[in-house]
C-alpha positions in Angstrom: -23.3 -40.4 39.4 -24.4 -36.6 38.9 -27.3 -35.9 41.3 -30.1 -34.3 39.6 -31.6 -30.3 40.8 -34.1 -32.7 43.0 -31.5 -34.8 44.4 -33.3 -37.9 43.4 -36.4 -40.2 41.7 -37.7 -36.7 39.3 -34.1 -36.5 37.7 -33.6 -40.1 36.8 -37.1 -40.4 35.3 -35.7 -36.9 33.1 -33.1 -38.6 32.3 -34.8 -41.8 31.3 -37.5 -39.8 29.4 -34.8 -37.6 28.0 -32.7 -40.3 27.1 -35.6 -42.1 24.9 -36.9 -38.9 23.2 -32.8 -38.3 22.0 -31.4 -42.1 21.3 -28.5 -40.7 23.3 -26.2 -43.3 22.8 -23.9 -44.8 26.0 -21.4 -42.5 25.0 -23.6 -39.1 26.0 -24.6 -40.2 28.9 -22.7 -37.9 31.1 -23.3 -34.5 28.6 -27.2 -36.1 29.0 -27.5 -36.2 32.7 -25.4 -32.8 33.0 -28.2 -31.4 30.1 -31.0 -32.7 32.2 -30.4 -31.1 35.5 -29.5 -27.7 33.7 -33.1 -28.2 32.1 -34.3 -28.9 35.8 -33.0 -26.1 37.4 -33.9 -23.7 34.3 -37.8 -24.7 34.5 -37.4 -24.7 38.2 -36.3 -20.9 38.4 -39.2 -20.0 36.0 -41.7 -21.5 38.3 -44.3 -19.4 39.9 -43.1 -18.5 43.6 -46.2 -20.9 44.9 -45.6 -23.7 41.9 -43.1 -26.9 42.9 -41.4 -28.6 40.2 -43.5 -31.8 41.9 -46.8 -29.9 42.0 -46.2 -29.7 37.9 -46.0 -33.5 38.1 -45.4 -34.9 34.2 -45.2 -31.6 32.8 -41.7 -30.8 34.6 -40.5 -34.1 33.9 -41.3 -33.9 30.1 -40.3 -30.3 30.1 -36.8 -30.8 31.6 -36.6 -34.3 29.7 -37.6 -32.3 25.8 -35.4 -29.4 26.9 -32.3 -31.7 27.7 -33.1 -33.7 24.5 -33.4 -30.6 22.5 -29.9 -29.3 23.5 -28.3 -32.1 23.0 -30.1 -32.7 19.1 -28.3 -29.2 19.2 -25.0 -30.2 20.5 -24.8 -33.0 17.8 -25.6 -30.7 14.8 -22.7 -28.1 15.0 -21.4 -26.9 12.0 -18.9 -28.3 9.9 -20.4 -31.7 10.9 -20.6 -34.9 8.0 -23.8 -35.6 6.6 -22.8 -38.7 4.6 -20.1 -40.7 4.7 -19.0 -43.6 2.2 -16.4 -46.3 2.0 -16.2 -49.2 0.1 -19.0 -51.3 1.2 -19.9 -49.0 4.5 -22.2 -46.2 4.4 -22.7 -44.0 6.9 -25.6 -41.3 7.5 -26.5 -38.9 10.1 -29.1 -36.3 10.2 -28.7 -32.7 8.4 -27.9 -30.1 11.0 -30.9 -28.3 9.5 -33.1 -31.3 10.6 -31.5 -31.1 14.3 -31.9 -27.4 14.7 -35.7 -27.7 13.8 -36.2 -31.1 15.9 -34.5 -29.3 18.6 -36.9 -26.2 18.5 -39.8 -28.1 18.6 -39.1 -29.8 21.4 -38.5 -26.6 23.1 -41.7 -25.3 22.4 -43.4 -28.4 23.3 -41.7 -28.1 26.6 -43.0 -24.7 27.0 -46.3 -25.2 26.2 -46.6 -27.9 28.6 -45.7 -25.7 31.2 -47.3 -22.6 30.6 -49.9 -23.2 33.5 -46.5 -23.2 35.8 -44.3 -20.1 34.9 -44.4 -16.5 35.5 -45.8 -14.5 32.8 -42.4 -12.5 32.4 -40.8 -15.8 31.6 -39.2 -15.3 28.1 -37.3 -18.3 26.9 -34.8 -17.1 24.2 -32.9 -20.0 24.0 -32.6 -21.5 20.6 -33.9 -18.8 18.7 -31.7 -16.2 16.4 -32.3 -13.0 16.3 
């Protein structure tokens, strides 16, 4: 398996957290785990010098776990993707990319409010938003 930022326990609760916050399906396991420990080591290099990702204790894990989530909701809703889909008897539905994008940016901000308290004030997380 991929080891985590932490090596360990703190990225497979991410990736548990992360995995039930997405519905991430068997199939994006792997893009999941390598989503989480990105998330992990992006929190953990906007940590205070004298802040531990373990001294944030649930706030890092739901942090990394909303980020990871949020970038894979973003992953899924590239463009050109089907909306609807019907055959015969068999319909098929998936979200709007529209719906994604904004589920996606509000688990980012979630994640950074929780972990406020931890970063350094010059922290500015871009990610996600167009300019």
């Amino acid at each position: 398996g991929i080891q985590g930022a932490d090596g360990g326990v703190m990225h497979e609760e991410i990736v548990k957290l992360a995995q039930a916050v997405s519905g991430a399906g068997e199939t994006e396991g792997v893009l999941l785990e390598l989503l989480c420990d990105a998330a992990e080591q992006a929190w953990t290099r906007q940590l205070r010098p004298e802040v531990t990702a373990e001294g944030c204790g649930a706030a890092f894990l739901c942090a990394a776990a909303f980020t990871a989530a949020a970038d894979l909701a973003a992953a899924r809703s590239g463009e050109g993707s089907v909306t609807s889909f019907t055959a015969g008897e068999v319909s098929i539905q998936s979200r709007a990319a529209a719906e994604a994008a904004a589920q996606a940016k509000d688990l980012r901000e979630t994640a950074r409010r929780m972990m406020l308290p931890y970063i350094r004030e010059d922290t500015v997380l871009l990610r996600g938003v167009k300019g």
